[in-house]
N, C-alpha and C positions, 0 to 999 in steps of 0.2 A: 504494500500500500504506500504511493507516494503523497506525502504530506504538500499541504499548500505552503507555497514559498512566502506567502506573507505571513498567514497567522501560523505556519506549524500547529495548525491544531484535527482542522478537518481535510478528509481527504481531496485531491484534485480535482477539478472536472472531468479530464479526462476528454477534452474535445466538445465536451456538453452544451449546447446552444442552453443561452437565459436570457432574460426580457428585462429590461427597468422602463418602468413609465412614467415620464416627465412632461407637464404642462400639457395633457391629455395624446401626447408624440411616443409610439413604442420602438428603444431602440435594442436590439439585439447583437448578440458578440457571443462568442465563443469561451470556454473555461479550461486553457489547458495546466498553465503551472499554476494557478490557483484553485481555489474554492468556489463554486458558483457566488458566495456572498461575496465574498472580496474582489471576485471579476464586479459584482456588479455595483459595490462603492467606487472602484476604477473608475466606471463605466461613469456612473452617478458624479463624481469630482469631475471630470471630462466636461462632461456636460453644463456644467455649473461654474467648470474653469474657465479653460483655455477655450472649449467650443461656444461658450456664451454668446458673445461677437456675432462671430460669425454666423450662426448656429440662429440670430434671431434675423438676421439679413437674408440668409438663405432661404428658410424655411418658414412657412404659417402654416399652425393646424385649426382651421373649424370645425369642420364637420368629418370634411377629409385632408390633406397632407398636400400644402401647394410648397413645388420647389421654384425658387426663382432662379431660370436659367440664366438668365440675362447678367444678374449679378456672376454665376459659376464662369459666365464667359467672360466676363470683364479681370478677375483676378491672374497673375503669373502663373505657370505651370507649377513653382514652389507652393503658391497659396492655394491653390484647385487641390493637392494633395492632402491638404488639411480638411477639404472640402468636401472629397470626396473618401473620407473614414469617415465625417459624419452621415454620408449617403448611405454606406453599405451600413452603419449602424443601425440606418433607419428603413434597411434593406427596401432603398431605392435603385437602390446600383447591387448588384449581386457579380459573383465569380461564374455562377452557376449558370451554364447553356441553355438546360430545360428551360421552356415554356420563357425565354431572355428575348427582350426587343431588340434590334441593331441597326444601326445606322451603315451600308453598305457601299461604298462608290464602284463604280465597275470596274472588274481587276480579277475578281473581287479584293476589294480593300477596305476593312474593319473601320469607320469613324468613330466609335465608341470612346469615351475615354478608359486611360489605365493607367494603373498603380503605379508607384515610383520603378518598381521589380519588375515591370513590364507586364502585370495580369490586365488580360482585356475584361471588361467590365462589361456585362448588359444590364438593361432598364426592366426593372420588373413590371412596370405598366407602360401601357401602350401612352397615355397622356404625358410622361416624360419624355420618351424618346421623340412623340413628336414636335412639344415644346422646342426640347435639346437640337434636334435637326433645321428647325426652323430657325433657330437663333443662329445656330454655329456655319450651314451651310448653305442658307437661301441665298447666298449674293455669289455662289459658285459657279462655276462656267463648265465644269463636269458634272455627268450625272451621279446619281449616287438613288437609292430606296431603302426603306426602311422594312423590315420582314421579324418574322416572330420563327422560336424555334421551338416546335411544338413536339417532334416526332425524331428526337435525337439517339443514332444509335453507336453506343460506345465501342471502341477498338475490341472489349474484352465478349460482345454478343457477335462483334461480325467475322474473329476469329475461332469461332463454334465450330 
């Protein structure tokens, strides 16, 4: 049993997805060398810290979850990376293919944005990625389309 690196008291997560909800916004993250509670004080100082900021310029929740593209466009590539942890916290932006929105130019070539490590990111709703395409690419003189991946079959099903 590997102890949590903060408290040494409970054991890891172990990869375990957990939730914290703030200002009625649910953000999610993963618990590996911690304890799901202490990932999710992490998570909760995050949000309350450093993601403050930015975090209230980004984002408004009413009823449902508006991201402002316009603002993601305008910041540095340094500053979008701060920008886009608090996306995937608020799994707007996900790693994951299945049922992922994308912004596509012919090539084909990925517009999506990605991680500082190079992970391509899709849009888990279709009202972001069309937001994000309209901001980032409408004044482009290539085409490009936006498409959903509904029906994805892994390397480990198609070497059966």
């Amino acid at each position: 049993m590997a102890l949590c690196f903060v408290c040494k008291e409970q054991e890891t997560g172990r990869g375990k997805q957990f939730t914290v909800i703030v200002d009625g916004m649910r953000f999610s993250d993963r618990a590996y060398t911690e304890c799901t509670d202490c990932a999710g004080e992490r998570l909760t100082q995050l949000i309350h810290g450093r993601w403050a900021k930015p975090l209230e310029k980004l984002v408004q929740c009413d009823e449902d979850l508006l991201v402002d593209w316009h603002y993601f466009s305008e910041k540095s590539a340094g500053e979008q990376q701060g920008l886009i942890a608090i996306l995937r916290a608020l799994q707007v932006l996900t790693s994951q293919i299945e049922n992922g929105w994308e912004v596509v130019a012919m090539g084909p070539i990925g517009l999506n944005p990605r991680t500082t490590g190079g992970t391509y990111l899709y849009f888990s709703r279709d009202i972001d990625v069309v937001a994000f395409a309209k901001m980032c690419y409408a004044d482009t003189v290539y085409s490009w389309h936006v498409c959903r991946h509904t029906n994805v079959m892994p390397k480990s099903e198609v070497l059966v």
